[in-house]
Residue, then its C-alpha position, 0 to 999 in steps of 0.5 A: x666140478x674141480x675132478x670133472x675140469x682137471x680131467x677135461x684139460x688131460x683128455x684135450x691135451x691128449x687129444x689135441x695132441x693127437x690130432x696133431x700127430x695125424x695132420x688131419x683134421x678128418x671130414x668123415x664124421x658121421x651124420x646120424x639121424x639121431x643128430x642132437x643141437x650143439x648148446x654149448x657157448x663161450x662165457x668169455x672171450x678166448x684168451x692166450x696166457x703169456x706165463x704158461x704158454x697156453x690158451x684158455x676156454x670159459x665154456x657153459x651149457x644152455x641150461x635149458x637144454x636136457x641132457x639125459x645122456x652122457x656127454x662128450x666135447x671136443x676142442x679143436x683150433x686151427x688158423x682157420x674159422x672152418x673147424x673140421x673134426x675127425x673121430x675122437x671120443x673125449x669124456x667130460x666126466x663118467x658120473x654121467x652127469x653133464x657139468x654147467x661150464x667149466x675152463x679148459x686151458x691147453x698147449x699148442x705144440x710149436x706155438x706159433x707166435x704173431x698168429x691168430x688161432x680159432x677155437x672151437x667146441x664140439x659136442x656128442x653123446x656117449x655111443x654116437x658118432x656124430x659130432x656136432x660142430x661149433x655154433x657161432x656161441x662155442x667159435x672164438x679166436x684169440x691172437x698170439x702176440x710177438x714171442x717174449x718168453x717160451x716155456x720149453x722142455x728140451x731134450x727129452x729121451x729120443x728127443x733131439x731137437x726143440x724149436x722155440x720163437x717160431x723155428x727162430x730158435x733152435x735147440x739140439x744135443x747129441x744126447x738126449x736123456x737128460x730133460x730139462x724145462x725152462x722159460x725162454x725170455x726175448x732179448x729186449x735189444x733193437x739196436x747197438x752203437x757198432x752193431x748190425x742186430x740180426x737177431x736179439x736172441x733170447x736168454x735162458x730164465x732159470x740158467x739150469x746146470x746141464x751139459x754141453x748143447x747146440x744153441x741155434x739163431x736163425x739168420x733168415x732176416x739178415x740185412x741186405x749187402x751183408x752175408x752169413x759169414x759176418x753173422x756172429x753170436x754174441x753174448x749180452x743186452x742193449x748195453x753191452x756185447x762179448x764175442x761168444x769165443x766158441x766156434x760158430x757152426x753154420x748150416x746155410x740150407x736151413x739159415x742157422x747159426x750155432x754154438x755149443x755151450x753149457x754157458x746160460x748165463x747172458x743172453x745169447x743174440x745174433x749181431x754183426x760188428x761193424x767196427x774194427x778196435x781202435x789202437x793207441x800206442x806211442x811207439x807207433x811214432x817212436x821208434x829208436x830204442x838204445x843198445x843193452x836197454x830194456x824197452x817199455x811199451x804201452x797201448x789203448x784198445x777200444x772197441x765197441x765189444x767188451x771182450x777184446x783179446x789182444x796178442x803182444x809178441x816180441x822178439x829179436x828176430x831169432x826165430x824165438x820169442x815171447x808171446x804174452x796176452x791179455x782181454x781189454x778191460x773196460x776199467x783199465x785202458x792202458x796196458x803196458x809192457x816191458x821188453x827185458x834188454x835180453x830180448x833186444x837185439x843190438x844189431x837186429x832190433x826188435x819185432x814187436x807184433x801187436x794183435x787186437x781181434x774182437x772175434x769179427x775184425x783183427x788187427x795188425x801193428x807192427x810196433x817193431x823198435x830200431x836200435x841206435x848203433x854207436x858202432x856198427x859192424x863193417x869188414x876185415x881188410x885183406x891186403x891185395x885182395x878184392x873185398x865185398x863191402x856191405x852193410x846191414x844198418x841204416x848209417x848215418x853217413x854213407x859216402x864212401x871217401x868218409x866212410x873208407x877213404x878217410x879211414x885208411x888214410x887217416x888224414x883226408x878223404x882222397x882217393x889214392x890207387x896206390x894205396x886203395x881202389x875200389x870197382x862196382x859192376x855198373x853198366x854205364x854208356x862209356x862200357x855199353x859195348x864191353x863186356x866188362x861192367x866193372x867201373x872204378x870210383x872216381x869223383x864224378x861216379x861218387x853217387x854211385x858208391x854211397x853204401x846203402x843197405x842192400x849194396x855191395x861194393x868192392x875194395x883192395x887196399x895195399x893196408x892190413x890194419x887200420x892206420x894208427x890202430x892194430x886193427x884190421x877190421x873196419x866199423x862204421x860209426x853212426x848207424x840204426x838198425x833197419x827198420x822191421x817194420x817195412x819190406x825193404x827195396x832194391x832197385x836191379x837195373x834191367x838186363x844187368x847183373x846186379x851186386x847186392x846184399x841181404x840188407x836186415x842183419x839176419x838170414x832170409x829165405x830166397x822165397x819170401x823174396x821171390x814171392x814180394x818181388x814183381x817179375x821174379x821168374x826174370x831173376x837168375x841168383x849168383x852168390x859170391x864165393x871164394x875159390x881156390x887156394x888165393x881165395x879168388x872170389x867168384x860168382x856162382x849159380x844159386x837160382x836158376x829157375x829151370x835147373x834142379x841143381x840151383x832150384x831151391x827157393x826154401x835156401x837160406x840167403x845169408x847176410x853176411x854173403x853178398x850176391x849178383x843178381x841178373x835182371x833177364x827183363x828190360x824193365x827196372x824190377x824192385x826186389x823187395x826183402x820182407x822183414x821175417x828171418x829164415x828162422x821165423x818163416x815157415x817153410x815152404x809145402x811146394x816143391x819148385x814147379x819145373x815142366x816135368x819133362x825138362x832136363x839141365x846139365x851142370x858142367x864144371x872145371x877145375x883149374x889149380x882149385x878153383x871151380x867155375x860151373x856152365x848150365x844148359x838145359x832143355x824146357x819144352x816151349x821155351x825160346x832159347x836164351x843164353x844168359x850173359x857170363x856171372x861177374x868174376x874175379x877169376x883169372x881161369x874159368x869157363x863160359x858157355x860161347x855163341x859163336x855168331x854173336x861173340x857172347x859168353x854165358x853161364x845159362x843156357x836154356x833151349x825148347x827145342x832139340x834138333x836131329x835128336x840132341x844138344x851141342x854147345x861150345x865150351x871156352x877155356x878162359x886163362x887170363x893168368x901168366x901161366x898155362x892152365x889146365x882144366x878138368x872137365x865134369x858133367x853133371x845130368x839133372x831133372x828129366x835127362x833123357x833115356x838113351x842120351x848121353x854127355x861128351x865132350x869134344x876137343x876139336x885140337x885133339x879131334x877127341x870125344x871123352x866124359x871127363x876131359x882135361x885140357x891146357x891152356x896157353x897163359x892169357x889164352x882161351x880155347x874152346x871145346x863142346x860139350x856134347x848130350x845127345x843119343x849114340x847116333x846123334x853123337x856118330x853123326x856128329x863126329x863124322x860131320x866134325x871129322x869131315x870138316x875142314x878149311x875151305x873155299x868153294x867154287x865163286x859163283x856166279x863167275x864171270x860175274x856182274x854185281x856181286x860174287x858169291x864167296x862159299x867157305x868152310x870152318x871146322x868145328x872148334x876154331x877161333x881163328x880169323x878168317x881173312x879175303x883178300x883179292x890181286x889184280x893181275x899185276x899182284x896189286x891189292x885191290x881190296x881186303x875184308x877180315x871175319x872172325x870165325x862164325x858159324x862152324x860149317x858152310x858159310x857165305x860171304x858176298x863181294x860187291x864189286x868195290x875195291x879198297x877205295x870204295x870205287x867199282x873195279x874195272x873189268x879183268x881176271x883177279x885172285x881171290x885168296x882165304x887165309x885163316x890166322x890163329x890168335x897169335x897171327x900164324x897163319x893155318x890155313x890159305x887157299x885161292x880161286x880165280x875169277x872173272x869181273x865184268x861190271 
């Protein structure tokens, strides 16, 4: 009988397997005329076996049925009550003896959990066709209950994949030739403090040594408001949870979540962690450290994962550091650290970084120290010569008679001009129609003096040294470091230059700026450098936003430069420095984004050493601007004039090239007492047109040249234009220049009534001052009208028929007569036409 069922249970797993592989159950069996009745019965419920994975059958004969033959039965299951059967032939025994019951446990491939199969007993005889389906005695059912363990062999040869808990589970390999069997056991986990449970997973019972494979949890079941992203795997039970540190793999088609790993030690589940870590740290609120000394710090880390890792870096913001780390043990909540005083910086403080991460949520502290300063760096004194003054410490008095006067005086604070005077480019109501912003301390301006990070002021003392002291450098006494932990701010007055400083005591880069600053494409950067033999100082272009010349926002600011800064804006904008050196940030990928059919010229002068520098340029779109002329402290220098307006500038940006070219007049500025002469360069950039060239003209000496040289009388200027354009641009130029000369046209309408028309003409290049005067007949001076020079070309000017008193002139014949005068008061040019006025 044992030979007879251990054959039973191989012939069914053979066969219930095969009908698996063929997805039919088959309807096509035969109905012989030598049908027979299907005796067999059930002696027991049919029951599923949790242990084994496996359903068993109790089956007997109705021993009152004569079998002469021998016999076949078949089982089938399905989840339905209707058993259908294809063609099988299954032996019972080859004794041909029919055996009275027997027990047949078997596996369903794929078990399906939380389902009810039904089963049932087929019976035929050897060499018949005809099965005989279940009668109400052999059709039984058994429920499967929810999954709690799982017997799976995985990885077979040319098996790669093995499902489990209903395709919840997934197993897979890249290499299957090593099989392995264990039981799979449900993680009894419903909920946990922090958690959103999406799965509990499951554990492995044996934990067999293999290779490395893929373990996948379906998230189908995740919770609504929640997306897969969050899903993580963790490993351990109801009391407690470590973040799987291997990456997690995610195929959204299918809903799974995987790991590879050939770590079965804890359970593996599917949670999302709710809940960021929780830090304590002392420093958080302490934050001054002293010079030369070594810093303890310590934290506490709490969380609701138990393998927290967290990241400590110090450094003294020089572009290198220590990096230590660590994971929260749950025995030891304190951790501390001991920064050694090498790593301290005295004049910079010292970043400190603290990086908690649980896997889902990381967290950043900055618990970066200040430095109390006893003396704090300040500048060298250079007698008779203008002096930035910055600072880059938080001092604890700022006033400018305390901090200097008193200093240089040694006994009161006072201000003296003959010994010190101090200047701010500061726009104010008293300078709003002057182009010179500078404004000198005084008591009632005072606040606007205080030294402040991120300012800069200018000094000229008569001293070179401290008195009572052999010194000439100057410090500040009280002071702390600024702080690492926040940006730092600087207000720039809107359509205004504005003098600042870098306010940390290291280098920045100019993009780390740009990118925390609001309306940064508003912002043009000039720094302030020596030039020349006597070490002038002079604002130079060293970001302008449409010149490749002066476009580099990787350039390194550097702290101990001061800069002038023109808010293009009519809004107050806050530049914001970030507290990251040049050698902590990364540089930057992208080139500067400039409109690829866009071109500048740089135009520069020397004169006795001394540099100065002019841009335009040409960017499709753009509305011409001209950008107001850089502070200076140079005597001799160049700008870029609009005539009409009376405006310097130092940056010129056009969208639009009339008649095929650009022209702009030049001035030569020489504020000194001796003449001056100046070299003239020109330099293309970006996209400079094909066929187009750079000249300039000298209107004195009617002559076009690449490189010109020119004098200028002391305290003088004379201008010159610079010229880029196609030949026949340049051609056309010079034969509209060559033509122009001082003139009036004919008075229309004459006689007149009302008003008179005055037509005139001004050559290129003058800045003479035109004046109209007009006699009566007896030679009187009836009225008078002076005009600076303006639009080069045809001009217009309209009499409205009053004279000097205001009142109409009575009718007659009158002279009008144009003269222009130079600078000096000579006369140029002087030309008359009569006319007739009838009021």
């Amino acid at each position: 009988m044992y030979s007879a069922i251990r054959n039973i249970k191989n012939i069914c797993v053979l066969f219930l397997f095969l009908i698996l592989i063929s997805n039919t159950w088959g309807e096509n069996y035969s109905t012989a005329n030598n049908s027979f009745p299907n005796k067999l019965k059930f002696t027991a419920p049919v029951r599923y076996d949790s242990l084994t994975n496996t359903i068993k059958v109790y089956w007997k004969l109705d021993s009152a049925f004569a079998v002469s033959d021998t016999m076949h039965v078949g089982i089938t299951y399905s989840f339905d009550s209707v058993q259908v059967f294809d063609n099988a032939n299954v032996t019972i025994n080859s004794s041909g003896k029919f055996p009275d019951s027997g027990t047949v446990s078997f596996k369903v491939p794929e078990l399906q959990f939380e389902k009810k199969y039904w089963v049932g007993l087929w019976l035929t005889k050897k060499g018949s066709d005809y099965w005989v389906p279940p009668t109400a005695d052999c059709l039984g059912s058994c429920s499967i209950p929810s999954f709690t363990r799982q017997i799976v062999t995985y990885f077979e040869s040319g098996k790669d994949t093995v499902f489990a808990n209903n395709r919840k589970i997934r197993l897979w390999t890249e290499i299957s030739d090593n099989p392995t069997t264990d039981t799979l056991k449900i993680n009894p986990v419903t909920s946990m403090n922090g958690f959103v449970v999406v799965d509990p997973g499951f554990y492995f019972a044996k934990k067999e040594n293999t290779r490395g494979f893929y373990v996948g949890l379906s998230y189908a079941s995740l919770p609504l408001n929640y997306t897969y992203s969050q899903v993580r795997f963790f490993r351990g039970d109801s009391s407690f949870a470590v973040v799987d540190t291997n990456p997690p793999l995610y195929d959204t088609l299918n809903k799974y979540v995987y790991i590879k790993t050939n770590d079965l030690s804890d359970p593996f589940m599917l949670l999302i962690d709710t809940t960021p870590p929780n830090v304590i740290a002392p420093s958080m609120i302490i934050t001054a450290a002293y010079q030369k000394s070594d810093i303890q710090d310590n934290f506490r880390v709490s969380d609701n994962v138990k393998n927290v890792k967290w990241s400590y870096f110090y450094s003294a913001a020089d572009g290198k550091g220590t990096t230590i780390e660590g994971y929260f043990n749950a025995s030891k909540t304190d951790t501390t650290i001991k920064i050694p005083k090498e790593s301290v910086g005295n004049e910079t403080g010292v970043r400190i970084i603290l990086t908690v991460t649980d896997g889902t949520h990381t967290v950043r502290y900055n618990l970066s120290r200040r430095i109390l300063v006893p003396d704090a760096k300040g500048f060298y004194l250079n007698p008779q010569k203008w002096t930035p003054v910055s600072t880059n410490f938080d001092l604890d008095e700022t006033s400018i008679s305390e901090l200097i006067l008193k200093k240089l005086k040694s006994t009161d604070s006072l201000y003296d001009k003959r010994y010190t005077r101090i200047f701010q480019w500061l726009p104010t109501a008293k300078n709003a129609a002057s182009t010179d912003k500078w404004v000198e301390y005084s008591n009632e301006d005072s606040a606007y003096f205080n030294l402040t990070p991120g300012k800069t002021i200018w000094l000229k003392t008569r001293l070179d040294k401290i008195p009572s002291t052999t010194s000439n450098f100057v410090t500040f006494s009280g002071a702390k470091t600024i702080s690492l932990r926040d940006t730092f701010s600087v207000k720039l007055r809107p359509n205004s230059f504005n003098d600042i400083s870098v306010p940390f005591h290291f280098n920045v880069r100019l993009s780390d700026v740009l990118n925390a600053t609001q309306k940064a494409d508003s912002l043009s950067f000039f720094i302030w450098e020596k030039q020349g033999k006597d070490s002038i100082y002079n604002a130079t272009a060293f970001y302008l936003k449409n010149v490749d010349s002066a476009n580099n926002k990787d350039a390194m600011v550097d702290f101990q430069k001061s800069f002038t800064v023109m808010n293009n804006s009519k809004d107050t904008i806050i530049l914001r420095f970030p507290p990251v050196s040049y050698l902590e940030s990364p540089q930057s990928l992208s080139k500067p984004v400039i409109n690829p059919n866009a071109w500048s010229v740089t135009v520069k002068a020397l004169s006795d050493y001394s540099e100065s520098k002019v841009y335009y340029g040409y960017v499709p779109g753009e509305r011409t601007v001209l950008y107001p002329d850089a502070p200076t402290f140079l005597q001799k220098r160049i700008t870029l004039f609009e005539r009409t307006s009376k405006q310097q500038g130092c940056y010129m940006v056009t969208g639009t090239l009339p008649n095929g070219g650009f022209s702009k007049e030049i001035s030569l500025i020489n504020k000194s007492d001796t003449a001056a002469t100046f070299s003239l360069t020109a330099k293309t950039n970006g996209n400079f047109p094909v066929g187009y060239k750079t000249v300039f003209y000298n209107s004195s000496s009617r002559k076009f040249s690449s490189n010109p040289e020119v004098t200028v009388a002391a305290n003088s200027t004379e201008t010159i234009w610079v010229i880029s354009a196609t030949n026949a641009y340049i051609d056309n130029y010079f034969n509209k220049v060559m033509s122009l000369t001082y003139a009036i046209g004919s008075l229309y309408p004459n006689p007149c009534r009302g008003v008179l028309n005055i037509p005139y003409v001004i050559p290129f290049g003058t800045s003479d001052r035109i004046v109209f005067e007009i006699f009566d007949e007896l030679g009187r001076l009836v009225w008078k009208k002076g005009l600076e020079s303006n639009h080069s070309g045809m001009n217009r000017f309209v009499w409205d028929g009053k004279g000097i008193t205001g009142q109409k002139l009575s009718a007659g014949f009158y002279l009008m007569r144009f003269t222009s005068k130079n600078g000096s008061g000579k006369v140029t040019s002087q030309f008359h036409s009569k006319f007739t006025y009838l009021p």
